[in-house]
N, C-alpha and C positions, 0 to 999 in steps of 0.2 A: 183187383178188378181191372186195374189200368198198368202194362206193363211204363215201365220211366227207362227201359233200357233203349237205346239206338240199335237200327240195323249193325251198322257199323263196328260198335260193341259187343255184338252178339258174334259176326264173322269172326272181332279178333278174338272171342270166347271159344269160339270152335278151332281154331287154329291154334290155340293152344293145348288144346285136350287133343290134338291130333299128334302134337310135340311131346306130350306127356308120359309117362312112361309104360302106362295100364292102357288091358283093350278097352274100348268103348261101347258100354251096353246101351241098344239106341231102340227103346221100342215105337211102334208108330202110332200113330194119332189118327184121327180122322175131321175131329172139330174141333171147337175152342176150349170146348169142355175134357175130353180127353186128356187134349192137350196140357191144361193148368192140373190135373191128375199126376201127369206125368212129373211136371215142374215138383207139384205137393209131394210127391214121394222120395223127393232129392235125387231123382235120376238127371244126368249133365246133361244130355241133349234126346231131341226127336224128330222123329219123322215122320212127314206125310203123305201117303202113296197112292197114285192115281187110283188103286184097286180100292181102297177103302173110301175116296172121297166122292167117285162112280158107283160104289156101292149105295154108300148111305146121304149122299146129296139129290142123288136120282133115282135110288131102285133098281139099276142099271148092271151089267158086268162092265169089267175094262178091256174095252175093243174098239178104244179112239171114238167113243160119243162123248165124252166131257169134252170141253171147247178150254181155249186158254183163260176166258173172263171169267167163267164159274170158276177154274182151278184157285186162279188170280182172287179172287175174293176168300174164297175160302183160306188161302196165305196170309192173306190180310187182317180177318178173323182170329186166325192163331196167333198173329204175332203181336196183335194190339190185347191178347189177355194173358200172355205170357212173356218170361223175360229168360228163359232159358235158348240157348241159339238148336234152330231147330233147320233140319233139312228138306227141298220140298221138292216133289217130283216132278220135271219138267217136259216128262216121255219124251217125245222125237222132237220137238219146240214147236208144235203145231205147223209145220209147214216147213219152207224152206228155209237158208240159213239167216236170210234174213230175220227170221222171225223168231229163232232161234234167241238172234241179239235181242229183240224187243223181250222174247219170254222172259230170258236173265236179268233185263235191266228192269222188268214189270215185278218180278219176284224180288230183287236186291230193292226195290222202292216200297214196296209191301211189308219189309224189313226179314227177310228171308235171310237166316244166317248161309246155308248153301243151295245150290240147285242142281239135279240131275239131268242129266240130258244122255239118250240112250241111241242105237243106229238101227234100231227095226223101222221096217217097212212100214206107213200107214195104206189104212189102219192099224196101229198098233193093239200087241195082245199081251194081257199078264204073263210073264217070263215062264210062270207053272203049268200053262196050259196050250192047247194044239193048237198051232193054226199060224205061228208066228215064223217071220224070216226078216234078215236084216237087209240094206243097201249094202252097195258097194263100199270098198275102202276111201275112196275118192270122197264120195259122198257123208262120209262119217265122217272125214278128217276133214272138211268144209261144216259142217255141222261144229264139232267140239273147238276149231279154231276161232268161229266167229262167237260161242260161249265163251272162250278165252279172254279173247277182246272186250266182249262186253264187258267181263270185267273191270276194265280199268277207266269204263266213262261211269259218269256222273260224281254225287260225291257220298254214295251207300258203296261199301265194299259187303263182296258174297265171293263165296268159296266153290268152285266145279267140280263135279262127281260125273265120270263119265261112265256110262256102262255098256257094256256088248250083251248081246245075245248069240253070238255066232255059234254059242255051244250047240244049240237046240237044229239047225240044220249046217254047220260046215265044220264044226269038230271044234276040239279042244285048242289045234293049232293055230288056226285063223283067229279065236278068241286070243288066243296071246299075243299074236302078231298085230292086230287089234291096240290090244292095251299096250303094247309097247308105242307106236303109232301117237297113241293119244296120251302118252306119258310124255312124248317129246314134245308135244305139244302146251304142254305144261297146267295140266289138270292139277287138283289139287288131290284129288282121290278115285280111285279105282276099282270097279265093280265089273266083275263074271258071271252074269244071271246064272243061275242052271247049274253051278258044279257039284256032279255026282259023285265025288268020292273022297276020301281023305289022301290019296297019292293024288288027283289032281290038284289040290288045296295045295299039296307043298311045291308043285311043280311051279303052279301060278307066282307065286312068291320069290320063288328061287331065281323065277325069268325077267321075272317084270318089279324093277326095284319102285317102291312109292309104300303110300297108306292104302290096304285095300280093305273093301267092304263084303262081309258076307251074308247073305239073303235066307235068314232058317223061318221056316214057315210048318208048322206042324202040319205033317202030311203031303209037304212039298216033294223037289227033286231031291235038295239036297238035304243028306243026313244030318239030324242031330245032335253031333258033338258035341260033348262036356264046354263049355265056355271058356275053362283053362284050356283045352287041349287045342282049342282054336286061337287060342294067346300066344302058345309054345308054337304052332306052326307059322305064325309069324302076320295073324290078320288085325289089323286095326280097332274095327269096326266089325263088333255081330248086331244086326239089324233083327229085333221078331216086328214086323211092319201089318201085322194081321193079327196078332194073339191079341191084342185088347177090343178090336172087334169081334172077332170069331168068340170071345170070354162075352161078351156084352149080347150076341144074339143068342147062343146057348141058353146064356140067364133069364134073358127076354123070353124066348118061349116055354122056360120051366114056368115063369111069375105067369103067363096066358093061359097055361095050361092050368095051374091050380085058379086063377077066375074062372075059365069054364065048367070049372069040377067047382066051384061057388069055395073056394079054402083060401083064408089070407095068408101074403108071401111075406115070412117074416125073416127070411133071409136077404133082405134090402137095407140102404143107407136108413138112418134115422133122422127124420126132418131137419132136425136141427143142423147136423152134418151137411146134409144136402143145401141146406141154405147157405152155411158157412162156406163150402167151394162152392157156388155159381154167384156169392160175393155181395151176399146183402150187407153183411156186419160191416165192411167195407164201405157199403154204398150211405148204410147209413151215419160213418161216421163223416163223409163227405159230406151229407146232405146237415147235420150237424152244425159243422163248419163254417156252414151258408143261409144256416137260419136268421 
């Protein structure tokens, strides 16, 4: 119920499964609950993506209405019921680079094992859909140096995921010349929104030496690959950042659909279960303890 791990411990957790010698299957979360799912099922880390926590905190799409304090709490939330090191999405850092360094140092004190921070324009738009363009190089390499930096104040350490979208209007090129950019800048990990094909996947790799991440989203841009096949081309990191949502609203309207047809859903958790992950049995042997 109550994670006993430090921020701190959790970064050098993820930094070492970055070192390690297998990819990392990283699905994403949306709340506390997901989240300690994820934990429960022995997967190493997760992540939390503005598109899901704009979905299911507000109703909303992700198109830069989430503000930094709701992200920021909701970090806070996952990392006080979990002890697995999870990654959390920082989209453009709410403003300028200033604020970039506060989102980093707001997320590594919330106990955030890494933080994203990406170069589209605000408003910012889901990587999968229209309407999106980035800043300037200038501008993004002012952005990912002062995430840099933040790094190394206070006394929580957190690990930087920088990512481009340049695919989506300036091409594959400027995306790599991008992530080279922000690899000398000394990220810890690197992300290509948008790559459509399996010869850009090994180009990216080929170019741009680091740990990169890859973004599969059923029904996305990018293709589907076997998970080995995405190991052997040389990617760190395959993210699904929407399949346990997109799994949970599907489910959600089959259970709605048989109450308005008056039929019970018996393809759901069993009380008992459900009680044991959201952490009664927990809670009460704490209360127990303190009788």
């Amino acid at each position: 119920m109550f994670s006993k791990i430090k921020s701190k411990d959790k970064a050098e957790q993820l930094r070492q499964l970055l070192n390690g010698p297998e990819i990392i299957v990283m699905p994403g979360c949306f709340d506390a609950l997901s989240a300690k799912l994820i934990e429960r099922e022995g997967l190493k880390v997760g992540f939390m993506s503005g598109f899901s926590v704009s979905s299911t905190k507000l109703g909303m799409p992700d198109t830069g209405l989430i503000s930094f304090s709701e992200m920021a709490e909701q970090v806070r939330n996952i990392c006080n019921a979990t002890s697995i090191p999870i990654i959390f999405d920082g989209d453009t850092g709410y403003g300028n680079s200033v604020n970039v360094f506060r989102t980093v140092r707001g997320y590594a004190d919330a106990g955030a094992a890494g933080v994203m921070i990406e170069d589209q324009k605000w408003p910012k738009k889901c990587g999968h859909t229209k309407g999106k363009d980035v800043v300037d190089l200038d501008e993004a390499n002012s952005r990912i140096k002062a995430a840099v930096d933040a790094r190394e104040y206070g006394n929580k350490d957190i690990l930087i995921m920088a990512r481009t979208d340049a695919i989506a209007t300036r091409g594959l090129d400027d995306a790599i010349k991008r992530m080279q950019s922000f690899s000398k800048l000394g990220v810890d990990i690197l992300f290509i929104e948008a790559v459509k094909n399996k010869e850009d996947m090994k180009r990216i790799i080929k170019e741009v030496p680091g740990h990169h991440m890859l973004n599969l989203i059923e029904d996305g841009e990018t293709p589907l690959l076997e998970i080995n096949e995405i190991e052997e081309i040389g990617y760190k990191i395959a993210v699904m950042p929407l399949t346990l949502m997109s799994a949970s609203v599907k489910t959600m309207q089959e259970c709605l659909n048989n109450m308005k047809n008056k039929v019970y859903n018996k393809n759901v958790s069993k009380f008992s279960d459900l009680r044991d992950i959201v952490g009664f049995n927990e809670y009460y042997d704490i209360e127990d303890k303190y009788k």
